[in-house]
ZAVEX-639714 format. One record per residue: residue in three letters; x, y, z of N, C-alpha, C, O, CB in turn. Coordinates in steps of 0.2 Angstrom, whole numbers, plus 5000, padded with zeros to 4 digits. Glycine has a CB too. Layout:
// ZAVEX-639714
ALAXYZXYZXYZXYZXYZ/...
// end
This chain:
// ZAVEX-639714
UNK504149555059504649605060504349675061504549715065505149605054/UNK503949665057503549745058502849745061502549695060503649785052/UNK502649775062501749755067501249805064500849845067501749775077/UNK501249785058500649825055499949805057499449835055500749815049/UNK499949735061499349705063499249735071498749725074499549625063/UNK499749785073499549825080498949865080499049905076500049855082/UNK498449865082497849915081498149985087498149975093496949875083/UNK498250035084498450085086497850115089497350105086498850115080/UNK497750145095497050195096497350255095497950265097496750195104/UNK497050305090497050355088496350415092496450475091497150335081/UNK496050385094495450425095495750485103496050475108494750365096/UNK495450555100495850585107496350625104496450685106496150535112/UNK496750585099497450605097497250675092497750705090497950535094/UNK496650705089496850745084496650745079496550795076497350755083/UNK496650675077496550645072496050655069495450645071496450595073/UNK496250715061495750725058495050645056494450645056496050745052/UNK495650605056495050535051494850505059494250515060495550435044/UNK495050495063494650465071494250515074493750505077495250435077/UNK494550575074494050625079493450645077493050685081494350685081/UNK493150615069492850635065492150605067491550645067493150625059/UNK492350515070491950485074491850475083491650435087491950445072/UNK492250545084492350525092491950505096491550545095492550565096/UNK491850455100491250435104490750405100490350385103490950475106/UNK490850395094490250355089490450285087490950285084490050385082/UNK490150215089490350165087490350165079489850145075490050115090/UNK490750195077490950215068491750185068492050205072490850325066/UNK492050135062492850115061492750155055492450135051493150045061/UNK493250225056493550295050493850235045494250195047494350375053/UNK493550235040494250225033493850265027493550245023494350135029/UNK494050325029493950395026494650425021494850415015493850435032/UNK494650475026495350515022495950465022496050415025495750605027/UNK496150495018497050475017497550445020498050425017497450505016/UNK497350445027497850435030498050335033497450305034497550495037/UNK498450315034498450255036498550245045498650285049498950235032/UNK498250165045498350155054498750125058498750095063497850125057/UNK499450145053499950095055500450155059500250215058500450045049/UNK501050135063501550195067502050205060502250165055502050165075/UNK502150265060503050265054503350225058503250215064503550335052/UNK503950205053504350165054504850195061504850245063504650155047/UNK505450145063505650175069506150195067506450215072505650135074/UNK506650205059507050265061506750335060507050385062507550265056/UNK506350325057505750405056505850435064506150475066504750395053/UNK505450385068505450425076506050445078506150495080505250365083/UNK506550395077506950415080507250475079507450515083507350375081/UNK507350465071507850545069507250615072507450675073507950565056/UNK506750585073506250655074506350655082506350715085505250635072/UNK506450595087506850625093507350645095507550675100506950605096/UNK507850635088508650655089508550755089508650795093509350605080/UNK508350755085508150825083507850865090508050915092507450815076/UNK507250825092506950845098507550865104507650905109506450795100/UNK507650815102508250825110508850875109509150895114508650735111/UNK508950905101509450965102508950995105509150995111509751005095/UNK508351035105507951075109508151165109508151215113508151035115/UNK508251155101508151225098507951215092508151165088508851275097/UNK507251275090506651275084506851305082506651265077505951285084/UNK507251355079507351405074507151405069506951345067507951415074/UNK507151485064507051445058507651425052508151455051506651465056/UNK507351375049507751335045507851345038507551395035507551285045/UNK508351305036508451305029508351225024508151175028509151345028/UNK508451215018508251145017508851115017509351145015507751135010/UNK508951055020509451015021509751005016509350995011509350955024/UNK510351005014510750995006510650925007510450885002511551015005/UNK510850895015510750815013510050755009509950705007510950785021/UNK509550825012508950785010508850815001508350794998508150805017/UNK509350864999509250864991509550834988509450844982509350904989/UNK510050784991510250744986509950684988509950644984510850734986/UNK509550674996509250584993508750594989508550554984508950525001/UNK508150664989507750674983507950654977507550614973507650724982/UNK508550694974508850674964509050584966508750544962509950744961/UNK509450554969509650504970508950454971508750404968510150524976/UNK508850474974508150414975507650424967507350374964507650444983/UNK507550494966507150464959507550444951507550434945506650544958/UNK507950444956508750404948508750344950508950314946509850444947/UNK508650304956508850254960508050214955508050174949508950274971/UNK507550234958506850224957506650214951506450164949506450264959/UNK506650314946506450304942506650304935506350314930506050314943/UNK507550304936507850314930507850404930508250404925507450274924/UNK507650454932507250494930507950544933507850564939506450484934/UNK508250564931508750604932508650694933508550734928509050584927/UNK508850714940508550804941509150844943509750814944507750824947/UNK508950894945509650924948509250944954508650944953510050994944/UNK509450964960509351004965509051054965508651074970509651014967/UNK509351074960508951174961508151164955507851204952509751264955/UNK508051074956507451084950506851054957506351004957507551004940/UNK506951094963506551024967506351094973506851114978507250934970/UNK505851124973505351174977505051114982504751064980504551224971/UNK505251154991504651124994504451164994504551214992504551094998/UNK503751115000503051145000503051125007503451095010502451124995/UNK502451145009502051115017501551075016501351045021501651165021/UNK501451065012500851005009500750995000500851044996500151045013/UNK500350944998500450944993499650994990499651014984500550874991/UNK499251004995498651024993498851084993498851114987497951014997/UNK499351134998499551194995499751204991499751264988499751214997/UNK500151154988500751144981499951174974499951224970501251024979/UNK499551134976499051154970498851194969498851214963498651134968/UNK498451234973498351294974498651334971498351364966498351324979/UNK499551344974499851394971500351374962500651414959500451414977/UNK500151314961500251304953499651344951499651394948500051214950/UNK499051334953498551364949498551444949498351474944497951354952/UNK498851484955498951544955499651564951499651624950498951554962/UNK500051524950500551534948500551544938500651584934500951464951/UNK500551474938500551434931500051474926500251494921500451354932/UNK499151484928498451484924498851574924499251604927497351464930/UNK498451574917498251644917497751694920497251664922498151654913/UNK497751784920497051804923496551754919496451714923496851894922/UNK496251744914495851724911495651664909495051644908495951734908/UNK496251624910496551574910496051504914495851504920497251584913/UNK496051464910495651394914496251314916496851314914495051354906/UNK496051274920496251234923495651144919495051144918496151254931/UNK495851114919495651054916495951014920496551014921495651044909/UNK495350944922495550894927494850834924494250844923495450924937/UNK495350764923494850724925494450684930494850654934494950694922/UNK494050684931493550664935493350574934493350544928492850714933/UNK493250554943493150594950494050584949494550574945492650534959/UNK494150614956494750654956494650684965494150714968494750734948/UNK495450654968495250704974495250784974495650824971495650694980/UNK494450774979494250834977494550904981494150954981493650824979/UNK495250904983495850994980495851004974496051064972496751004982/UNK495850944969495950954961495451004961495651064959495750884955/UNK494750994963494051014961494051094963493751144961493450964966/UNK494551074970494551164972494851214972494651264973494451174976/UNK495551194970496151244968495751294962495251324964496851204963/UNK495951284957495451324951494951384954494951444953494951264947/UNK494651354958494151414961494451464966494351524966493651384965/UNK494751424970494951464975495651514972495851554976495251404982/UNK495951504966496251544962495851594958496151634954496651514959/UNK495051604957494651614953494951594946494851644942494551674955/UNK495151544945495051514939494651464936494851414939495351504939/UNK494151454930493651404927494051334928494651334927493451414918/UNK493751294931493651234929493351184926492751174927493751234932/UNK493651134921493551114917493751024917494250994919493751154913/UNK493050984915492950914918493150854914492850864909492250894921/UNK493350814913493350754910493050684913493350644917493950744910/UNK492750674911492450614914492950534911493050524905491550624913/UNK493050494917493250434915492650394919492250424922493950424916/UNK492650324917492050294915492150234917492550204914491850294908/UNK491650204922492050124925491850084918492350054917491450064934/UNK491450084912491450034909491850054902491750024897490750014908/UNK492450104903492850114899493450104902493950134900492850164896/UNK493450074906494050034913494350084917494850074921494849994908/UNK493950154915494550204920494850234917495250264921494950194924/UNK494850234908495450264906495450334905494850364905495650234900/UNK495950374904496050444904495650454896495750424891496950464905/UNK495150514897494850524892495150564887495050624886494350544893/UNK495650524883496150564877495750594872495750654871496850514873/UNK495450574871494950614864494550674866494450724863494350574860/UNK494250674873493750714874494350774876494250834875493250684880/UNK494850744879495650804882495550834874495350884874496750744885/UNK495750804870496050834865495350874860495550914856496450784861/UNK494750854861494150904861494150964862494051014858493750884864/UNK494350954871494151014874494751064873494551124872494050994883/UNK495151044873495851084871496051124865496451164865496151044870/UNK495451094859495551104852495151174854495451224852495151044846/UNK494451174858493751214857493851264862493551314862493051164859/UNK494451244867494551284873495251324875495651304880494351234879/UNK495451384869496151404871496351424875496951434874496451424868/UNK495951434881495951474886496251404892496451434897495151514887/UNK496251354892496451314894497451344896497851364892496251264889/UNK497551334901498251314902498651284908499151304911498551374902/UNK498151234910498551204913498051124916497551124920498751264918/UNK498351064915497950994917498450984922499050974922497750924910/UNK497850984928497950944935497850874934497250864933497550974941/UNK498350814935498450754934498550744940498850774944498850734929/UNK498150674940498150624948498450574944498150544939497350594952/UNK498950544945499650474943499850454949500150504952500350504939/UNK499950404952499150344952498650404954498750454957499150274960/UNK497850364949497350374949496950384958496650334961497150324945/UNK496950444962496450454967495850464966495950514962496650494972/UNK495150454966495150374971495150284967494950224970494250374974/UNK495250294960495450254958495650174958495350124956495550294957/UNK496250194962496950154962497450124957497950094957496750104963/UNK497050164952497450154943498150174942498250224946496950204936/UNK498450154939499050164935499050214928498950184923499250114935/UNK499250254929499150274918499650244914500050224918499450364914/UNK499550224911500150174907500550234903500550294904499650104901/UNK500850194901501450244899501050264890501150324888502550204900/UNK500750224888500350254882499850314883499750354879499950194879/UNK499650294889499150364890499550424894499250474895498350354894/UNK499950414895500350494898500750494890500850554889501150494907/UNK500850464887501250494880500850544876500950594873501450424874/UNK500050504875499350534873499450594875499650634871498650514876/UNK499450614882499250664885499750734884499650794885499250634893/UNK500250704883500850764884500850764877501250814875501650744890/UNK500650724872500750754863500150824862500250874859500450664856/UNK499650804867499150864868499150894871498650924871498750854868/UNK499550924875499650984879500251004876500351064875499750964887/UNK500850964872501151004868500851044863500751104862501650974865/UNK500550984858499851044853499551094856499451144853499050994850/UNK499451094860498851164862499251214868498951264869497851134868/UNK499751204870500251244874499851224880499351254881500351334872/UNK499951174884499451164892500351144897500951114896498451054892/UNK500151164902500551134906500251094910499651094911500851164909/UNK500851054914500450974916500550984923501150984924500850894912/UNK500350994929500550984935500350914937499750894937500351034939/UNK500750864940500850784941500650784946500850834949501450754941/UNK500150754951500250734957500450654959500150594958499650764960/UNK501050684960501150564960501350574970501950574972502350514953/UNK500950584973501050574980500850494981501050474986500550644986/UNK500550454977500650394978500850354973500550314970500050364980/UNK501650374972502050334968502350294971502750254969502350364964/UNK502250294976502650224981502450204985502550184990503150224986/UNK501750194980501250114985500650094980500050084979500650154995/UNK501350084976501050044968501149954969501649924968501850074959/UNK500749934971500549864972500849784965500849794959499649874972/UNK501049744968501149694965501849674960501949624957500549694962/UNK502149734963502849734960503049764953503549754950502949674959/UNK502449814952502449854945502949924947503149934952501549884942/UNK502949974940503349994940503050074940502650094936503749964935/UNK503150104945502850194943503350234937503950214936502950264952/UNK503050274933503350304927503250374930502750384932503050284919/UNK503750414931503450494931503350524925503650504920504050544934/UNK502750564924502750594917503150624916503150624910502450624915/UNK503550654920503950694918504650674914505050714911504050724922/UNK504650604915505150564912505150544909505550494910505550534914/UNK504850544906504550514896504950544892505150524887503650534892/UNK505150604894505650644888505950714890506050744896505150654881/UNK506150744885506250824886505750864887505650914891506650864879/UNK505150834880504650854880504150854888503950904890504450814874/UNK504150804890503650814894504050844901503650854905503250734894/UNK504650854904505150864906504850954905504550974909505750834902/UNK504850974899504851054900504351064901504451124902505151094896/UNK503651064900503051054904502751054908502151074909503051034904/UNK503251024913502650964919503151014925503651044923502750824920/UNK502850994931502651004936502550944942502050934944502351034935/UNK503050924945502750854946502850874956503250914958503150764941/UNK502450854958502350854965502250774969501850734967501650894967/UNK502750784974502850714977502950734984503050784985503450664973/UNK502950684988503150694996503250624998503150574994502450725002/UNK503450615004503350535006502850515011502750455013504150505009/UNK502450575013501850585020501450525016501450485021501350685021/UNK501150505011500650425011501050375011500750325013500050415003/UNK501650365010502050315010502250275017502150215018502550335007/UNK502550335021502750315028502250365033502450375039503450325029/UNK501650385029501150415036501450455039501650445045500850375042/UNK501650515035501950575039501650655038501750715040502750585038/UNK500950625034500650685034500450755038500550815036500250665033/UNK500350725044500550775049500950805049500850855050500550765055/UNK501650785046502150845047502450875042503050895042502550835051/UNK501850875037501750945032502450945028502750995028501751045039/UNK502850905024503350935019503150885013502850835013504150935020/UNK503350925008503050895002503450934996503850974998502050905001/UNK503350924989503950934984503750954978503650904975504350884982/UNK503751004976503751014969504351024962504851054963503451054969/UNK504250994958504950964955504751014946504350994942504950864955/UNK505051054946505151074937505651084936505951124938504851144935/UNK505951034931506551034925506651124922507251154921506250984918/UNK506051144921505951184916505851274922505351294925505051154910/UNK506451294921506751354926506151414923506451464924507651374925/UNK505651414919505051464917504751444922504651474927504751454911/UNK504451384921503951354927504051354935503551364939503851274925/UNK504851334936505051344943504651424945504251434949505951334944/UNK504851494941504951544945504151544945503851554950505351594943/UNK503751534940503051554939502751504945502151534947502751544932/UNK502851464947502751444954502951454957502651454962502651404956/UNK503651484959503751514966503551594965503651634969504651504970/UNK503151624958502851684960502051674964501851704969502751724954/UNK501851614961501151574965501151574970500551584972501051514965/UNK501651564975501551554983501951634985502051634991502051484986/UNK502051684981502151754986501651774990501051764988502251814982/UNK501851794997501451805000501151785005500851825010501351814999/UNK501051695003500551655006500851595007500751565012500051645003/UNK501051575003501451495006502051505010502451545011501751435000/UNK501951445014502451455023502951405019502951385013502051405032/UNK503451405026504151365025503851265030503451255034504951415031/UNK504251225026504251165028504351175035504851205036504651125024/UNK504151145039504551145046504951115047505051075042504251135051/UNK505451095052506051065053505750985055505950935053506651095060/UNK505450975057505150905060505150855052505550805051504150925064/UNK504550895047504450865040505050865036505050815032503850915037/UNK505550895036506350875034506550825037506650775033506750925036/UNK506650815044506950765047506650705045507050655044507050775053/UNK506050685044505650625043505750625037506050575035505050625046/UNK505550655033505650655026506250605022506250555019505750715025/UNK506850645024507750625025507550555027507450505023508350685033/UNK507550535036507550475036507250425034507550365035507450475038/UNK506650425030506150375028506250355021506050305018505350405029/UNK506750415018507050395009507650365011508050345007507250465003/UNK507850365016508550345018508750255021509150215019508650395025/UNK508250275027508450205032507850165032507850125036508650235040/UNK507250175026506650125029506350095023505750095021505950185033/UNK506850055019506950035013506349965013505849945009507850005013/UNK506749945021506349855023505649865024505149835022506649795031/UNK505749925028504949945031504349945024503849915023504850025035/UNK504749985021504349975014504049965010503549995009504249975012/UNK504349895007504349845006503849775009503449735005504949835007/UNK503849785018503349755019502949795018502449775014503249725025/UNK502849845020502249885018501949875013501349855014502549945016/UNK502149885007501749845000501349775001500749775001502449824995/UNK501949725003501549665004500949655008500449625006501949615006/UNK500949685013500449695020499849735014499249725014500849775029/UNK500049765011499349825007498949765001498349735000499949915000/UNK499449764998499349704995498849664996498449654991499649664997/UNK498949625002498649565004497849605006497349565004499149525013/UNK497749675008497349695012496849695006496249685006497549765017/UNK497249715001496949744993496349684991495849694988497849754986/UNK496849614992496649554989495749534993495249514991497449494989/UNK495949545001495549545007495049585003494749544999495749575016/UNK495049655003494449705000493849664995493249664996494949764994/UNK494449644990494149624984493749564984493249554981494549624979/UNK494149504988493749444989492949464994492349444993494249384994/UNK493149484997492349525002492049534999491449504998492149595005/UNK492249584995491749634989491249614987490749624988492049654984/UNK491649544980491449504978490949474981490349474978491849464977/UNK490849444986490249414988489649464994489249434998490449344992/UNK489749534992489349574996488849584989489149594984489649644999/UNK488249584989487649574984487349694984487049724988486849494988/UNK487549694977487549764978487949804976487849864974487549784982/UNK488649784978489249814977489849784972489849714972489549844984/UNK490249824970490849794966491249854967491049914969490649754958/UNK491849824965492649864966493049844961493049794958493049844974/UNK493449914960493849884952494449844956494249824962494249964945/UNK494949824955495749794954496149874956496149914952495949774944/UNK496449884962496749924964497549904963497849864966496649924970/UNK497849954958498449944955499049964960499549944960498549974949/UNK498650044966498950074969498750104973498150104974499050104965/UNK499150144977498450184983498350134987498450074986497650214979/UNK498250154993497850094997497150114998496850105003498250075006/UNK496850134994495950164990495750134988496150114983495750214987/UNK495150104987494750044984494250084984494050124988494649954988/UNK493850084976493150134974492650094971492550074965493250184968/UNK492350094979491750044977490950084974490650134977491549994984/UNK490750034968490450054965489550034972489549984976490550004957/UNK489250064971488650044977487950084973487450114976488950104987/UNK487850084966487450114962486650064964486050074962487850124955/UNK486949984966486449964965485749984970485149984969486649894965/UNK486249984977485849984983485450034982485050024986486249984988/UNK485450084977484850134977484950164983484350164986484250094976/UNK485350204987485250224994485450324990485750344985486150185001/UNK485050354996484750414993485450444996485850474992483850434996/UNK485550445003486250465007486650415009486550385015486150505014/UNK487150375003487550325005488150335011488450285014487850304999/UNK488250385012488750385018488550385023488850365028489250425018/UNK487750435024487450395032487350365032487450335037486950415036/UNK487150295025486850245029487450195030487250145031486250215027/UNK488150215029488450155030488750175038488950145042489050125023/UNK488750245039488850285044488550245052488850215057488450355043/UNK488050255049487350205053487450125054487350085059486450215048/UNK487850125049488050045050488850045052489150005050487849995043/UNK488950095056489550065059490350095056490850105059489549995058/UNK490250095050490950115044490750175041490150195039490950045036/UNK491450215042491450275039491750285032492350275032491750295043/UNK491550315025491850305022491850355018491550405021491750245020/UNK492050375011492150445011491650455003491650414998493150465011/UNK491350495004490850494998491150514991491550564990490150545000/UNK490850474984490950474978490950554978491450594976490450424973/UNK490250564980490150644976490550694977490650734973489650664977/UNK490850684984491350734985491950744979492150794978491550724991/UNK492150694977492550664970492250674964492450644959492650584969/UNK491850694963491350704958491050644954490850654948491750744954/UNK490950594957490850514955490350494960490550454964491450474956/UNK489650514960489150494964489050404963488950364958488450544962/UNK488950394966488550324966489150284969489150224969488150294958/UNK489550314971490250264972490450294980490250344983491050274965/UNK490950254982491250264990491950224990492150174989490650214997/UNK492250284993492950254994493050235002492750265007493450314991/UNK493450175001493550145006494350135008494550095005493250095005/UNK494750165013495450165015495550105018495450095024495450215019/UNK496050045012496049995018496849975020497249925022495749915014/UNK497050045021497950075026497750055033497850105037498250175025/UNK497450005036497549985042497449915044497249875040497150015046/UNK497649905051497949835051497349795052496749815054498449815058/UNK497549715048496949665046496349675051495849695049497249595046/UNK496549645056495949605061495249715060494649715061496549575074/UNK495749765059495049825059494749825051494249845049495349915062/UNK495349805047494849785039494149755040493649775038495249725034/UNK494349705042493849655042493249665046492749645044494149615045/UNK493349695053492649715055492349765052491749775053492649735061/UNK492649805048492549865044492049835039491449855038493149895041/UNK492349775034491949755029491449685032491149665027492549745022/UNK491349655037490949645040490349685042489849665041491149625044/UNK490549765045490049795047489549835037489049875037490449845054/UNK490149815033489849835028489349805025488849825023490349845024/UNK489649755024489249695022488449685024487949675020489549645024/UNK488549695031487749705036487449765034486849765036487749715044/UNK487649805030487349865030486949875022486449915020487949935032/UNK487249815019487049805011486449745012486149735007487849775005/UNK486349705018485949655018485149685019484649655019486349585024/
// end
């Protein structure tokens, strides 16, 4: 029914992850982005729109603020009002201006590591300290609650943990025991929590996403949570994305964060938005299973490539392969050199590892981790 097995040519088009190898026999599973088309009510409402054939500017659809509250009560039990829900143009802007907003002049940011790397660069680019947590493949990946509540105890200058829920590059899930950890300790030390769950709807195998923010009142007046549907139905290109605060302190101190500097969603990123929470339920759905399957493909490879290993992807269509053995001095030229593009640990602050994007259709997985495999022999 749906043709996620279509290999789409992208090259030419723009494309940050294809143009990156233009003309180079290199297959991109790099950035974020997936290689399938959105779904066909997304096009269509984005040609119904086209075809009125006036850009003005806009305001935010009331209709697309109620499938937002509606769909995260539908989803996650998770009950908001309208006036609790700030867009944005993107979610990497959203962080930035949390950090400009929320941190104090003095004030520090804290993130655990690896972590995509805007976590790594907001903080700075607001001239604010940042501060690291390391999680640990032979501690399963878990969020480091003791060391959090270490650094927290030692560091009052602390005010604000940028959380990745699902884990990027991970694939992890937090369980709902370690966001409870997490938010009993940002209550103790006064921290505010900004969420990024932009991949809360491509949680694998039929589990369940928890927002943090919906654990309680407590965690509720706190958090900050940021969501879009651009990784779900690949509409990154057109820039809208959400930030969500219960707690009307936090709303205004981020919309003081973006004075000046943050833009308006455009009308395109609305319309697709609206339709893709609306009308692309089934698409979804296969969506999942197709990732799935790609997820299970990854990991049987994996397994018999001598050198590398990869954890259990709960989430995300990102698999983080461990590659410490191969001893390679520049792991992303040489898998470069061998054909596959892939996005380096260190940039995540996790050297010795490589993330690998397996959001495209079967038959280019496969030559992907074929041409990986030759490059490990």
């Amino acid at each position: 029914m749906f043709r996620f097995d279509e290999l789409v040519d992208r090259q030419g088009t723009g494309s940050k992850k294809w143009d990156k190898y233009l003309g180079q026999p290199v297959i991109p599973m790099w950035v974020a982005d997936m290689d399938f088309r959105s779904p066909e009510p997304v096009m269509e409402a984005i040609h119904r729109r086209v075809n009125h054939g006036v850009f003005g500017y806009n305001e935010i659809p009331k209709q697309l603020l109620e499938v937002v509250v509606a769909r995260l009560k539908h989803r996650y039990n998770w009950v908001i009002q309208e006036s609790d829900v700030i867009f944005s143009p993107g979610l990497v802007p959203a962080l930035n201006q949390v950090c400009r907003g929320l941190v104090s002049e003095n004030g520090a940011v804290i993130t655990a590591i690896p972590v995509y790397p805007p976590f790594l660069d907001a903080p700075g680019n607001m001239g604010k300290e940042l501060i690291t947590l390391e999680m640990k493949e032979d501690e399963s990946w878990q969020f480091p609650v003791e060391e959090f509540a270490r650094q927290a105890e030692i560091r009052p200058d602390i005010d604000l943990l940028l959380l990745c829920h699902p884990l990027n590059p991970l694939g992890r899930m937090l369980s709902v025991a370690e966001m409870q950890d997490i938010v009993a300790i940002c209550k103790r030390f006064d921290i505010k929590i900004c969420s990024d769950e932009i991949h809360c709807e491509l949680v694998l195998d039929g589990r369940q996403h928890t927002p943090i923010a919906s654990l309680g009142p407590q965690a509720a007046e706190m958090t900050i949570t940021l969501m879009a549907a651009s990784k779900t139905f690949n509409l990154a290109g057109l820039g809208c994305a959400m930030a969500i605060a219960e707690n009307s302190l936090l709303r205004d101190q981020y919309r003081k964060g973006g004075e000046g500097i943050m833009a308006n969603v455009n009308t395109f990123g609305f319309v697709a938005t609206e339709a893709a929470w609306t009308d692309c339920s089934d698409w979804h759905e296969a969506l999942l299973d197709y990732l799935a399957a790609n997820r299970d493909y990854v990991y049987e490879r994996c397994q018999m490539i001598t050198g590398i290993s990869v954890n259990w992807v709960e989430a995300t269509y990102l698999a983080w392969l461990n590659v410490q053995e191969l001893g390679l001095p520049d792991p992303r030229s040489h898998f470069e050199q061998a054909g596959v593009g892939l996005s380096s640990g260190a940039d995540f602050m996790g050297p010795g590892y490589m993330r690998l994007n397996f959001g495209c259709p079967r038959p280019l997985l496969e030559e992907g981790l074929n041409r990986l495999e030759k490059a490990c022999n």
